[in-house]
C-alpha positions as protocol buffer text, in pm:
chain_id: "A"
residue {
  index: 1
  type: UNK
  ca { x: 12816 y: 8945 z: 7475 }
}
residue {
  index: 2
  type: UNK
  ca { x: 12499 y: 8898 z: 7290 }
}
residue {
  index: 3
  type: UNK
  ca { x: 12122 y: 8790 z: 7422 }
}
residue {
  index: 4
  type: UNK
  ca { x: 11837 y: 8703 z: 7215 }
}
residue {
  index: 5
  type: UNK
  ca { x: 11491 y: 8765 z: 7381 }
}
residue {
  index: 6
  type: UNK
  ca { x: 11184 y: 8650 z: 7250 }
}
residue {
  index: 7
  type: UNK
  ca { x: 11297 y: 8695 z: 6861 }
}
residue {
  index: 8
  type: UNK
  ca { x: 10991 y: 8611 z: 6641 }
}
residue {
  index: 9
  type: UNK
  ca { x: 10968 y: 8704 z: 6310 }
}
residue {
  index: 10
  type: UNK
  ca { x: 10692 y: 8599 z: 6092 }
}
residue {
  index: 11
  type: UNK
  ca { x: 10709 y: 8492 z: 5689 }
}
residue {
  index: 12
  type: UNK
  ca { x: 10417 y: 8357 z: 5513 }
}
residue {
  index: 13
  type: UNK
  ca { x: 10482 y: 8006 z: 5526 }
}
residue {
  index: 14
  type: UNK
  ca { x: 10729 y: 8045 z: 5844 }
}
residue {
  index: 15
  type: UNK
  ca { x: 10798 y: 8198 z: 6175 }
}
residue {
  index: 16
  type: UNK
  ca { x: 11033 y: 8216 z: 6438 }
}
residue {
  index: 17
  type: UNK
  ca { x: 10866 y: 8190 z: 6769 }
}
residue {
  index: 18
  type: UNK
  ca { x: 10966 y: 8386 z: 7084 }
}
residue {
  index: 19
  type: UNK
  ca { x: 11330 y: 8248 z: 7019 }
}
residue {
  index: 20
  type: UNK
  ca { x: 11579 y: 8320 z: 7310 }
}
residue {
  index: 21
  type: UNK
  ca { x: 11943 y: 8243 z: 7410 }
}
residue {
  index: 22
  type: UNK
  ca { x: 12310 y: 8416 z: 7504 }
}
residue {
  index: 23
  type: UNK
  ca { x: 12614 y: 8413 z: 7387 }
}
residue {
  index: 24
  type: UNK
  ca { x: 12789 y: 8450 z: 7670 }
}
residue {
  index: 25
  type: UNK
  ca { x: 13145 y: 8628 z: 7655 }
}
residue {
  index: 26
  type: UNK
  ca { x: 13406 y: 8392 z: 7535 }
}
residue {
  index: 27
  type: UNK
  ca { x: 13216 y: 8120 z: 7468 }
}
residue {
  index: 28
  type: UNK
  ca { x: 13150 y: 7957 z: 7094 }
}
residue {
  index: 29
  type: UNK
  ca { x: 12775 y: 7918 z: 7092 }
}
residue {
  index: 30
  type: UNK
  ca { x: 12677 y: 7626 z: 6828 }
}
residue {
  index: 31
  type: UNK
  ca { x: 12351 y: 7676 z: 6641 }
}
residue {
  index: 32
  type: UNK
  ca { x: 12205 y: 7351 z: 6525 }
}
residue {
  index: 33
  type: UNK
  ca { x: 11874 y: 7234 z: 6398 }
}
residue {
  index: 34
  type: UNK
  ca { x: 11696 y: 7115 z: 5998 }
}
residue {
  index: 35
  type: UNK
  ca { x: 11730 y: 7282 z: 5696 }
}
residue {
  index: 36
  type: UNK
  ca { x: 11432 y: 7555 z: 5728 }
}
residue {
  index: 37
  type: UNK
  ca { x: 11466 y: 7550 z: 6115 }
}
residue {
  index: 38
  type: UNK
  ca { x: 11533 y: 7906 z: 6120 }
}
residue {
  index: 39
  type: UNK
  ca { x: 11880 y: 7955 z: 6218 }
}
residue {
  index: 40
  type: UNK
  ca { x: 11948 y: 8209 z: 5900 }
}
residue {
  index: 41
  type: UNK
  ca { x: 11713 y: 8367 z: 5965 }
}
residue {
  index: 42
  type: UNK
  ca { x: 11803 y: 8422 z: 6310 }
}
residue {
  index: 43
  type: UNK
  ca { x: 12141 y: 8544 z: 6198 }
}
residue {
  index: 44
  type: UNK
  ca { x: 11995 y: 8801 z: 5938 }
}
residue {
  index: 45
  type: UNK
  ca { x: 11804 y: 8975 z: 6245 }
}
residue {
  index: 46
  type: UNK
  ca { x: 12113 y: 9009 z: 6429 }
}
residue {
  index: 47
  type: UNK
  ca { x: 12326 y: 9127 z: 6169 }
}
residue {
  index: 48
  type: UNK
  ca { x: 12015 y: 9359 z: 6090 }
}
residue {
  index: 49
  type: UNK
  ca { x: 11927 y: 9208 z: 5753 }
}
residue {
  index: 50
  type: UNK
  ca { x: 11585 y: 9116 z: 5857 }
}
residue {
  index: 51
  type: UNK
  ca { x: 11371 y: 9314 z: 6107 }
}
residue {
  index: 52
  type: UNK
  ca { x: 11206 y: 9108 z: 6397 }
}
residue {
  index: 53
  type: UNK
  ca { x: 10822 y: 9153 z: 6424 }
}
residue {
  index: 54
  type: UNK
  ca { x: 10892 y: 9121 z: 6824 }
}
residue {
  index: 55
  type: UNK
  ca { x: 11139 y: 9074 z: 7070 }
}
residue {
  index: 56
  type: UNK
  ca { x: 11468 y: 9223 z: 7111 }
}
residue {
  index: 57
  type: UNK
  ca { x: 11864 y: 9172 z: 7013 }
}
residue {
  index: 58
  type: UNK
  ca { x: 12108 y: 9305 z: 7283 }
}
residue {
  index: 59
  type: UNK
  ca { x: 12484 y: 9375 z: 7197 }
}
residue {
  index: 60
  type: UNK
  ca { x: 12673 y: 9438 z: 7504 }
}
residue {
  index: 61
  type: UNK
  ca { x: 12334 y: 9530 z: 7659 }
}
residue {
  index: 62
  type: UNK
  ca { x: 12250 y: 9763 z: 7387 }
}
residue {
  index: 63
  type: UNK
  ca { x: 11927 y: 9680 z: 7125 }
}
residue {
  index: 64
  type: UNK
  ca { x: 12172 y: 9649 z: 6803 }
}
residue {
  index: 65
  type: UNK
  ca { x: 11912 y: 9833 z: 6605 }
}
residue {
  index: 66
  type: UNK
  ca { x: 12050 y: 10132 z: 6837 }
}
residue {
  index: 67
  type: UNK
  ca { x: 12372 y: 10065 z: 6733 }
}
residue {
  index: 68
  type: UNK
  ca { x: 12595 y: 10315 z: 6634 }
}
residue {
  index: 69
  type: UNK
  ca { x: 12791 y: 10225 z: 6322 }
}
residue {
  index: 70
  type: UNK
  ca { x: 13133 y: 10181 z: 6522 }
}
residue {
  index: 71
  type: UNK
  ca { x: 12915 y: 9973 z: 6757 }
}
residue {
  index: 72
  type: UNK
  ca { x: 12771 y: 9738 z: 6446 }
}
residue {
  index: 73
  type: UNK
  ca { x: 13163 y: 9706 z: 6359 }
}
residue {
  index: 74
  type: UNK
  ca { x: 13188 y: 9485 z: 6686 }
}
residue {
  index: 75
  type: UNK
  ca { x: 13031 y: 9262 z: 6504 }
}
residue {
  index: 76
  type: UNK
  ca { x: 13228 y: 9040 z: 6238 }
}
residue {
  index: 77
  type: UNK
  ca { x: 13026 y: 8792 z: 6001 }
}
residue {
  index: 78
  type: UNK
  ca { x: 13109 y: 8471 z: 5758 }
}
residue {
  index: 79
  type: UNK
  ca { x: 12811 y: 8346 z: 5542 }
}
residue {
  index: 80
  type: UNK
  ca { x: 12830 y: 8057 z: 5333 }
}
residue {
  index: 81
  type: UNK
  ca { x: 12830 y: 8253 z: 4992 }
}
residue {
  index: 82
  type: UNK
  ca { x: 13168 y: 8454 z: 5134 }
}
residue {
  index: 83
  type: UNK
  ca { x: 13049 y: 8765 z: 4901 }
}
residue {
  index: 84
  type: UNK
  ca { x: 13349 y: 8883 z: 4852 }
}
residue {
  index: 85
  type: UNK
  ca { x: 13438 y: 9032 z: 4539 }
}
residue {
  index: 86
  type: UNK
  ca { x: 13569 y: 8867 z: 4303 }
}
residue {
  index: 87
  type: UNK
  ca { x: 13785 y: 9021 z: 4081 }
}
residue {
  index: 88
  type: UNK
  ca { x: 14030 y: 9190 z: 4323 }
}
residue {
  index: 89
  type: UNK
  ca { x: 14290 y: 8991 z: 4492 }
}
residue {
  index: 90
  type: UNK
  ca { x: 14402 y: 8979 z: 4855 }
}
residue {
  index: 91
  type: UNK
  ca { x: 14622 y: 9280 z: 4830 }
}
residue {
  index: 92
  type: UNK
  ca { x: 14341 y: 9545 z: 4681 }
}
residue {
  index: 93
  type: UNK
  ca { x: 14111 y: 9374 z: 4920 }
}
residue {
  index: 94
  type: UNK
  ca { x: 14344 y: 9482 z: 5174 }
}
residue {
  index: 95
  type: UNK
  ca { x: 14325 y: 9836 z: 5051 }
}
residue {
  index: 96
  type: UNK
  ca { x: 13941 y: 9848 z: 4971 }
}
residue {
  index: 97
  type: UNK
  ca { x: 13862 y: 9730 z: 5346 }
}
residue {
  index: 98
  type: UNK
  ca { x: 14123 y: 9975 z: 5516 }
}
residue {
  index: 99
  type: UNK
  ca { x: 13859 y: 10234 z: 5411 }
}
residue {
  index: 100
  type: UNK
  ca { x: 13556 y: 10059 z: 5544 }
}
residue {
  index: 101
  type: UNK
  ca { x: 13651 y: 9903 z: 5890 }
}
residue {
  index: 102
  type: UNK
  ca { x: 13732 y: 10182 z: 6133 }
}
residue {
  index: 103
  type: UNK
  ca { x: 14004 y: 9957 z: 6272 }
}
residue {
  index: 104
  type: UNK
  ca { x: 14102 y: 9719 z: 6024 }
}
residue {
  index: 105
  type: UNK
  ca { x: 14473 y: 9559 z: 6034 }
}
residue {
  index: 106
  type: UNK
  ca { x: 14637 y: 9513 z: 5773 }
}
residue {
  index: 107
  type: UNK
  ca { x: 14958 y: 9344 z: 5950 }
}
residue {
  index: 108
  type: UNK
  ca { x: 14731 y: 9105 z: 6099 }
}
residue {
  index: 109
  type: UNK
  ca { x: 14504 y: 9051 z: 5719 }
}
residue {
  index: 110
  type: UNK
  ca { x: 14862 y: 8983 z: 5549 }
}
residue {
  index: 111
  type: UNK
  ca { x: 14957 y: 8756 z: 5833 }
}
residue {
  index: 112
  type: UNK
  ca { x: 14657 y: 8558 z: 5866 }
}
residue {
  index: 113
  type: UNK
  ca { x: 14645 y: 8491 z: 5461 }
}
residue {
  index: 114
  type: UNK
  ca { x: 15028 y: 8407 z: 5463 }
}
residue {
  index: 115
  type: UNK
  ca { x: 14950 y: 8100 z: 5731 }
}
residue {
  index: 116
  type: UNK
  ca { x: 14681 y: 8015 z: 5561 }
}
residue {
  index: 117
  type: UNK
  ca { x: 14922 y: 8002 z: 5239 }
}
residue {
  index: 118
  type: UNK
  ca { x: 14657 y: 8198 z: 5015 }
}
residue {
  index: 119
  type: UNK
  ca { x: 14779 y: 8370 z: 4707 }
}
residue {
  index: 120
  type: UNK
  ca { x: 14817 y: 8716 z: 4737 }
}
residue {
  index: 121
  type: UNK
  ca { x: 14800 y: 8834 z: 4397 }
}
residue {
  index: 122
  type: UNK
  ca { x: 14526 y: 8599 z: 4222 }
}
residue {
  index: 123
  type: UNK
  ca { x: 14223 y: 8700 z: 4222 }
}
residue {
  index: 124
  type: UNK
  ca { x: 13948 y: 8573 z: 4449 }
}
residue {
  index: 125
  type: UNK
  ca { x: 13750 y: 8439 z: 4150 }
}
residue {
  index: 126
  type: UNK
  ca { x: 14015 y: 8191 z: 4113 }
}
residue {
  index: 127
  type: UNK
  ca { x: 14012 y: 8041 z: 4444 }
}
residue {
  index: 128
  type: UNK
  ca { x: 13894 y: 7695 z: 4543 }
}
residue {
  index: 129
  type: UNK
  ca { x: 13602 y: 7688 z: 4801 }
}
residue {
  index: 130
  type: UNK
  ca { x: 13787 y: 7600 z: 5074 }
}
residue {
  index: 131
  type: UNK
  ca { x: 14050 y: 7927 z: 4980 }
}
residue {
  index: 132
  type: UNK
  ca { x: 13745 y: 8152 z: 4952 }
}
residue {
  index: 133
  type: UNK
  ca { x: 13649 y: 8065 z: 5306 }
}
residue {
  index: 134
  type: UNK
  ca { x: 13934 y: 8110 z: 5471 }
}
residue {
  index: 135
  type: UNK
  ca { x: 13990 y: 8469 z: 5297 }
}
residue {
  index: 136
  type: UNK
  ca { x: 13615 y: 8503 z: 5444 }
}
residue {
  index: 137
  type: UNK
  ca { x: 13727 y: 8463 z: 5786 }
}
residue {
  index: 138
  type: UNK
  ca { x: 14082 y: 8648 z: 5764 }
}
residue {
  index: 139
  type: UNK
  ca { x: 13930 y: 8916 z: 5682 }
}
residue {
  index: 140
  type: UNK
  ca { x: 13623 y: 8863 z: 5996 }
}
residue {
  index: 141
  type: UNK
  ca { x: 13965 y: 8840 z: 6221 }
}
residue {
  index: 142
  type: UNK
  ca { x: 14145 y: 9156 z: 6063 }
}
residue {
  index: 143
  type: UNK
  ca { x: 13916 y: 9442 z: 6224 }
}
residue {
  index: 144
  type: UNK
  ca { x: 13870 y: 9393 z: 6607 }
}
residue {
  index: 145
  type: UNK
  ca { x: 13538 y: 9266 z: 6635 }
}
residue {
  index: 146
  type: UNK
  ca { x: 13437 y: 9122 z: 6930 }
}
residue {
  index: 147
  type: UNK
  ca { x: 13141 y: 8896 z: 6806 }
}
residue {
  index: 148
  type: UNK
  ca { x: 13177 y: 8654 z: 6516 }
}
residue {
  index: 149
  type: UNK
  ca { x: 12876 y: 8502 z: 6383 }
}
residue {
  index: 150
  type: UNK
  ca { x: 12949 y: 8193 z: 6092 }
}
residue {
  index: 151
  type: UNK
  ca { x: 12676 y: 8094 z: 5909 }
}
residue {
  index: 152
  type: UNK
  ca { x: 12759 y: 7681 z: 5780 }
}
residue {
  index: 153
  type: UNK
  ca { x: 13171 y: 7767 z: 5741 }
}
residue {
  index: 154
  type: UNK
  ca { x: 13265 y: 7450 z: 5681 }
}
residue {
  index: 155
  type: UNK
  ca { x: 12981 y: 7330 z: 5441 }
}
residue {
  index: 156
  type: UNK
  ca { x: 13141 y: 7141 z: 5137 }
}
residue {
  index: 157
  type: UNK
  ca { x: 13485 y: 7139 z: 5295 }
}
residue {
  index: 158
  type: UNK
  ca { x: 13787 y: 6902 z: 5328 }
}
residue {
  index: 159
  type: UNK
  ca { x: 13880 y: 6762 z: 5686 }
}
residue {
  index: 160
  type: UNK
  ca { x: 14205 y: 6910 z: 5624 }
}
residue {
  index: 161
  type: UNK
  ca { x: 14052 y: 7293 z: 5557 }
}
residue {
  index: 162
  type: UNK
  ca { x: 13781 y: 7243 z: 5814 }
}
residue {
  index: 163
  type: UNK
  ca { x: 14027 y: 7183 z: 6118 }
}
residue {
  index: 164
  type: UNK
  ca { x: 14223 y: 7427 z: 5965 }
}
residue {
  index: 165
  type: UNK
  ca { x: 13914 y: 7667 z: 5999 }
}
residue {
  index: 166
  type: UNK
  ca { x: 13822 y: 7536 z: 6367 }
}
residue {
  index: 167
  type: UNK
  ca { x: 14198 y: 7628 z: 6480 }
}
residue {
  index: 168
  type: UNK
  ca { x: 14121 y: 7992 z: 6368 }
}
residue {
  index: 169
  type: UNK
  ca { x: 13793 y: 7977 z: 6564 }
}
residue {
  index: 170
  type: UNK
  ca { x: 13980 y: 7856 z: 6824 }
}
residue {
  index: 171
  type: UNK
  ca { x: 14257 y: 8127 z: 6833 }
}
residue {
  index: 172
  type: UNK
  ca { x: 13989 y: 8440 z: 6833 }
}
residue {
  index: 173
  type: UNK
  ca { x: 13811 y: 8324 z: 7116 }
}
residue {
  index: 174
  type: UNK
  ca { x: 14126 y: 8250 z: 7356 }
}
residue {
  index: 175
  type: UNK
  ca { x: 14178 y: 8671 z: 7306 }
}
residue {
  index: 176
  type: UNK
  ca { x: 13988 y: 8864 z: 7603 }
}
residue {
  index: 177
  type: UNK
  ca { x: 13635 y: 8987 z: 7505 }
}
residue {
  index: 178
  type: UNK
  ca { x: 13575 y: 8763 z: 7221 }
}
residue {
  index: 179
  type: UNK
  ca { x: 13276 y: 8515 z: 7127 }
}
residue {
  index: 180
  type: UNK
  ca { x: 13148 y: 8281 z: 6847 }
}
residue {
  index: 181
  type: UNK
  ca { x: 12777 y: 8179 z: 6744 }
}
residue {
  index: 182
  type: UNK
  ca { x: 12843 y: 7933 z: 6472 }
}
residue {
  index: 183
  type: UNK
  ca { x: 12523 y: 7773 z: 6269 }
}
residue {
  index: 184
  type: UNK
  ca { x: 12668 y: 7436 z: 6135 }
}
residue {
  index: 185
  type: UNK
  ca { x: 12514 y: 7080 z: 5962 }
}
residue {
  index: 186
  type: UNK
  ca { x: 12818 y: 6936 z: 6069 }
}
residue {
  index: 187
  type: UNK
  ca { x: 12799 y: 6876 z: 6441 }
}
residue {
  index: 188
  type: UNK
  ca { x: 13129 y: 6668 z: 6478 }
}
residue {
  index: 189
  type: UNK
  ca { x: 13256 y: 7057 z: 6425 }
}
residue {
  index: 190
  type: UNK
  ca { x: 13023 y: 7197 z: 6677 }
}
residue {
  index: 191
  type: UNK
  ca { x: 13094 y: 6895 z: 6908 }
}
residue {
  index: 192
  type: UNK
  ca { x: 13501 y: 6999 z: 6899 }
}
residue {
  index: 193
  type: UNK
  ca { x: 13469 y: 7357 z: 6970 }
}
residue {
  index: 194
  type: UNK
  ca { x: 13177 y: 7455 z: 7126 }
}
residue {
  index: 195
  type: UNK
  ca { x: 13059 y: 7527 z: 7507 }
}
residue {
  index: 196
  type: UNK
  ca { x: 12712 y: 7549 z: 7459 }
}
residue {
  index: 197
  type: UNK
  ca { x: 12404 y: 7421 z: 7222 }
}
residue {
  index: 198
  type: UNK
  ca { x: 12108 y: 7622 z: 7091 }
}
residue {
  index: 199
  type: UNK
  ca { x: 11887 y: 7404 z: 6905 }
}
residue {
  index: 200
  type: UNK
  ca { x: 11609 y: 7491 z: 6692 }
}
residue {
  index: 201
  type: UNK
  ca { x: 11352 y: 7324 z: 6591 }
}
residue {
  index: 202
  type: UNK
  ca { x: 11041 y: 7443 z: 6291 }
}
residue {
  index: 203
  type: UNK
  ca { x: 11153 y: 7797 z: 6412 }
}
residue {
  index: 204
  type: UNK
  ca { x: 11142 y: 7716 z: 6824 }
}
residue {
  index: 205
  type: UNK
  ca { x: 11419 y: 7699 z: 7056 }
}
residue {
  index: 206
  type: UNK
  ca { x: 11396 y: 7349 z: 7182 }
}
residue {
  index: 207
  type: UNK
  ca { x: 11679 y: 7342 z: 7409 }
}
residue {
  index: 208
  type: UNK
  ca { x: 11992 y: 7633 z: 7518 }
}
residue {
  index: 209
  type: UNK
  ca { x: 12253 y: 7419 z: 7700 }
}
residue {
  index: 210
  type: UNK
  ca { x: 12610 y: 7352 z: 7825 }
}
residue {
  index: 211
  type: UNK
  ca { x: 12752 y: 7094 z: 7515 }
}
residue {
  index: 212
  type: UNK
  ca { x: 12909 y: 6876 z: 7813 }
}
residue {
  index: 213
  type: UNK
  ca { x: 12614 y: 6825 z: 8011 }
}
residue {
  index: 214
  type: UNK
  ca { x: 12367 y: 6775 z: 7680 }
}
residue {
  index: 215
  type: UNK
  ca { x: 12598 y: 6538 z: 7548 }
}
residue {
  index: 216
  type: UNK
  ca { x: 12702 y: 6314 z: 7924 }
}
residue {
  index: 217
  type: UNK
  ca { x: 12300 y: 6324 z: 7937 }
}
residue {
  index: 218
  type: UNK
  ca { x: 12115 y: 6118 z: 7686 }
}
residue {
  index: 219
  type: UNK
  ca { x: 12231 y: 5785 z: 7573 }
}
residue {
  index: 220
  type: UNK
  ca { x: 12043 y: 5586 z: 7293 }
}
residue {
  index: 221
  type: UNK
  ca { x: 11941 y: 5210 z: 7399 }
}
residue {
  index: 222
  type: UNK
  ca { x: 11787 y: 4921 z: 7107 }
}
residue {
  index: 223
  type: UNK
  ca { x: 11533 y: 4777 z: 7326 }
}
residue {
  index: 224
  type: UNK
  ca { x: 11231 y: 4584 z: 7171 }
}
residue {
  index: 225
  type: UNK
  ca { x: 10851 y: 4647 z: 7234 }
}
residue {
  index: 226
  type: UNK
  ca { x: 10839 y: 4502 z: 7567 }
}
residue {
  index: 227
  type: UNK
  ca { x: 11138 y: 4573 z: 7710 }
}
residue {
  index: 228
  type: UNK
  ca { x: 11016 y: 4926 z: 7603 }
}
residue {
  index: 229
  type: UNK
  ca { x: 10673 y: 4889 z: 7808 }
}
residue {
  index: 230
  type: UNK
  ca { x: 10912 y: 4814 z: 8095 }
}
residue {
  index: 231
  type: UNK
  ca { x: 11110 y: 5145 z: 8123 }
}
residue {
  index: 232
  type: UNK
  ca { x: 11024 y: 5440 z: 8355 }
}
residue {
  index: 233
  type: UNK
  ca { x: 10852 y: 5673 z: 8114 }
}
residue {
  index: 234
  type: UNK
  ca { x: 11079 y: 5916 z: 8293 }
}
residue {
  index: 235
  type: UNK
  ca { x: 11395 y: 5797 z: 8150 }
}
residue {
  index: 236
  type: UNK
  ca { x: 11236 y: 5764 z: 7770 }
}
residue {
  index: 237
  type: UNK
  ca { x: 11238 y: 6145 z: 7564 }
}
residue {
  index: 238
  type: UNK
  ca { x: 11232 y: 5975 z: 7243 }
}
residue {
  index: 239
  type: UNK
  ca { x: 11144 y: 5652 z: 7067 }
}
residue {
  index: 240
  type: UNK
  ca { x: 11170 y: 5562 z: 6702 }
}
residue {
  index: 241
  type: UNK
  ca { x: 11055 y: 5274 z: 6553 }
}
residue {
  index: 242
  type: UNK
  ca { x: 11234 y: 5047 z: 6345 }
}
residue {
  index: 243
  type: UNK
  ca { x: 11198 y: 4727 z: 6099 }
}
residue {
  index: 244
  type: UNK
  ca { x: 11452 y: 4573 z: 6361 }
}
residue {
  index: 245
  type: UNK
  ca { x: 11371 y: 4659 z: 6660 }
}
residue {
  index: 246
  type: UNK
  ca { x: 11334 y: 4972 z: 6878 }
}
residue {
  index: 247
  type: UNK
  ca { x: 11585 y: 5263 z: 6940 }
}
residue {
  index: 248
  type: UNK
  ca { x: 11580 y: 5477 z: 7220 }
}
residue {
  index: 249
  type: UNK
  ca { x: 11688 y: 5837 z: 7356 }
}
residue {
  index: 250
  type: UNK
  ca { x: 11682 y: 5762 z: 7740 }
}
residue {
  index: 251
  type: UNK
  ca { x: 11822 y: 5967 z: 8017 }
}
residue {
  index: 252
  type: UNK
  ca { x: 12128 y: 5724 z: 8128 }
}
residue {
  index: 253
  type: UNK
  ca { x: 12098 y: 5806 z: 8506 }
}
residue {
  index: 254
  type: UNK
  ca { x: 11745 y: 5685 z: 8489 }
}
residue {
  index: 255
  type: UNK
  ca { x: 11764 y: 5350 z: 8300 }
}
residue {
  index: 256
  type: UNK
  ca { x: 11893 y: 5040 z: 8439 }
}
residue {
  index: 257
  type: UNK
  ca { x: 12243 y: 4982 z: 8467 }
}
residue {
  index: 258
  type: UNK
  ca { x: 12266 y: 4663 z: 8304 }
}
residue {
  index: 259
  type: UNK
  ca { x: 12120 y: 4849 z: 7929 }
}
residue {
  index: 260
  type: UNK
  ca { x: 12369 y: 4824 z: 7690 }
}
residue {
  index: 261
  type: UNK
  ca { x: 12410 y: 5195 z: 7500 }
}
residue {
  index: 262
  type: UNK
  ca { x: 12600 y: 5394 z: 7300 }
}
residue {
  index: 263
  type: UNK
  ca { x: 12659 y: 5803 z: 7408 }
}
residue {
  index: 264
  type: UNK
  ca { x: 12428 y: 6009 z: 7208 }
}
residue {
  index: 265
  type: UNK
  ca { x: 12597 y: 6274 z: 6980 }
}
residue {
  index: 266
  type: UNK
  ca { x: 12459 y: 6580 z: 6853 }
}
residue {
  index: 267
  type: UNK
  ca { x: 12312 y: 6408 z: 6521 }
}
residue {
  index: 268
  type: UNK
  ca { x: 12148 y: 6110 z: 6737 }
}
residue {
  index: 269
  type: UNK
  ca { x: 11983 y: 6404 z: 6988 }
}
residue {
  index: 270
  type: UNK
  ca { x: 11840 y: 6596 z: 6650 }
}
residue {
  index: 271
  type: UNK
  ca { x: 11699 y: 6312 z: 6485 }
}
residue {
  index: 272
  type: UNK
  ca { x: 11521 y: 6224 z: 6810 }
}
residue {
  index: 273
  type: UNK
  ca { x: 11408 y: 6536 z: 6857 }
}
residue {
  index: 274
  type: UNK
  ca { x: 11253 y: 6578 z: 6503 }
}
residue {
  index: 275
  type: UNK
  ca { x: 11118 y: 6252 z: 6441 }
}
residue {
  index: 276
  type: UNK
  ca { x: 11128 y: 6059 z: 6726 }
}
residue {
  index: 277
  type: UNK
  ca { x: 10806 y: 5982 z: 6946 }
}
C-alpha cells in the first residue's frame, strides 16, 4: 500500500535518518517510539506537509509527491488536534466536505456519527475530546480512502471511547484494499490491533516487525550481577540496572529454562531499547 525508503529529513537540532518500512495492504502498521523520536514528522512527509531532504514515499508504487490530487484523496488522515472547524456542526460539515472529497458519502458520514451517537446539530466547538475524535475519524471513513494514517487518536481518551475508536479501526481494514499506520503512546492499543511494529528511535528505525513474533520473542528476567555474568551474551539485548537488583531483556529461546520471566510488552521492549545497556 505504502513503502518508505530511506526517508531522512534534516532540522537543526534533529533528523530522520534513512528511515524505511511498508505498510503492507490490509495490515494496521503501529508506529511507536519517545516523544521527539520522529514519528510526526514522518507522517507530515507522507501526507506532504514536510519535504524529505532524501529518500522516497511510494503510494501504490507511485512517489506521492507525483500524486495526482484524486490520487492524494486515497489517502485519509486523523491528527491529534482534529482541525476541524469549529463552529459548524455535523450536518454543514457534511455539506462543506461533499465539495472537497471527490467521493465523499454522505449516507455513510450520517451513519457513522449516528453509531457513534454524536449530535448532529451542535456545533463541533461544543464537543468533548473524545466526540471531536470520533467526528475526526467519521469523516477519514466517509470518502473512500484506502490509506489511513492516525497520528496519537486515542491520546487523553476514556477506555470506553478508545475501544470504541479501535472497533472503527478495526471495521475499515476488514474492507478489501484498506490499511492503517497508526503513531500511538499507548501501546496496549497498538498491541490489540496491530500486525506489525515500526519503532523509532532519536529519528532511526530500530526495528520493522511482525507484532506476534516481536512480542513471543523477548522476555524480561530479574537476575542479579552474577547470575548476569553467567548468561550467554547472546540471549542478553538489554540490561538495566536497578537499586534492587538487575532486569533483563533476554531472548527466551536462548536463556535457561529454569529463569523465571514475565513476556515483554511493547512498553518493556521501548524502555530497553532507549535506556537499557
Amino acid at each position: 500500500m505504502l513503502s518508505v525508503k530511506g526517508l531522512c529529513k534534516h532540522y537543526t537540532n534533529f533528523e530522520i535518518d534513512g528511515a524505511s518500512f511498508d505498510i503492507p495492504d490490509g495490515c494496521v502498521v503501529g508506529l511507536i517510539g519517545e516523544n521527539g523520536a520522529g514519528k510526526s514528522t514522518i507522517i507530515k512527509c507522507i501526507l506532504g506537509a514536510a519535504k524529505p531532504d532524501r529518500g522516497e514515499i511510494l503510494l501504490d508504487g507511485k512517489n506521492v509527491s507525483e500524486s495526482t490530487r484524486d490520487e492524494k484523496q486515497k489517502i485519509s488522515f486523523v491528527l491529534d488536534d482534529t482541525g476541524l472547524p469549529a463552529e459548524l456542526n455535523l450536518n454543514t460539515l457534511d455539506k462543506v466536505l461533499s465539495d472537497i472529497y471527490k467521493k465523499w458519502d454522505p449516507a455513510k458520514f450520517k451513519a457513522l456519527t449516528q453509531k457513534l451517537e454524536l449530535p448532529q446539530k451542535k456545533a463541533l466547538k461544543e464537543f468533548s475530546k473524545g466526540m471531536k475524535m470520533k467526528a475526526a475519524i467519521a469523516v477519514a471513513l466517509s470518502h473512500d480512502s484506502h490509506l489511513l494514517i492516525l497520528d496519537e487518536p486515542t491520546s487523553g481518551l476514556d477506555p470506553v471511547v478508545r475501544d470504541e475508536i479501535l472497533e472503527m479501526l478495526y471495521d475499515y481494514n476488514r474492507s478489501d484494499n484498506r490499511a492503517v499506520l497508526i503513531s500511538s503512546h499507548i501501546t496496549a492499543d497498538l498491541e490489540k490491533i496491530c500486525d506489525y511494529i515500526v519503532y523509532l528511535h532519536r529519528g532511526k528505525v530500530l526495528f520493522n516487525e511482525e507484532k506476534d513474533t516481536l512480542l513471543n520473542r523477548y522476555g524480561v528476567y530479574g537476575v542479579d550481577e552474577g547470575q548476569l555474568g553467567e548468561l550467554d551474551k547472546d540471549a542478553v539485548v538489554k540490561v538495566m540496572r536497578r537499586d534492587y537488583g538487575v532486569d533483563v531483556l533476554a531472548l527466551k529461546e536462548r536463556m535457561p529454562g529454569d529463569f523465571d520471566y514475565r513476556p515483554a510488552n511493547l512498553d518493556d521492549i521501548m524502555l530497553f531499547f532507549s535506556k537499557g545497556e
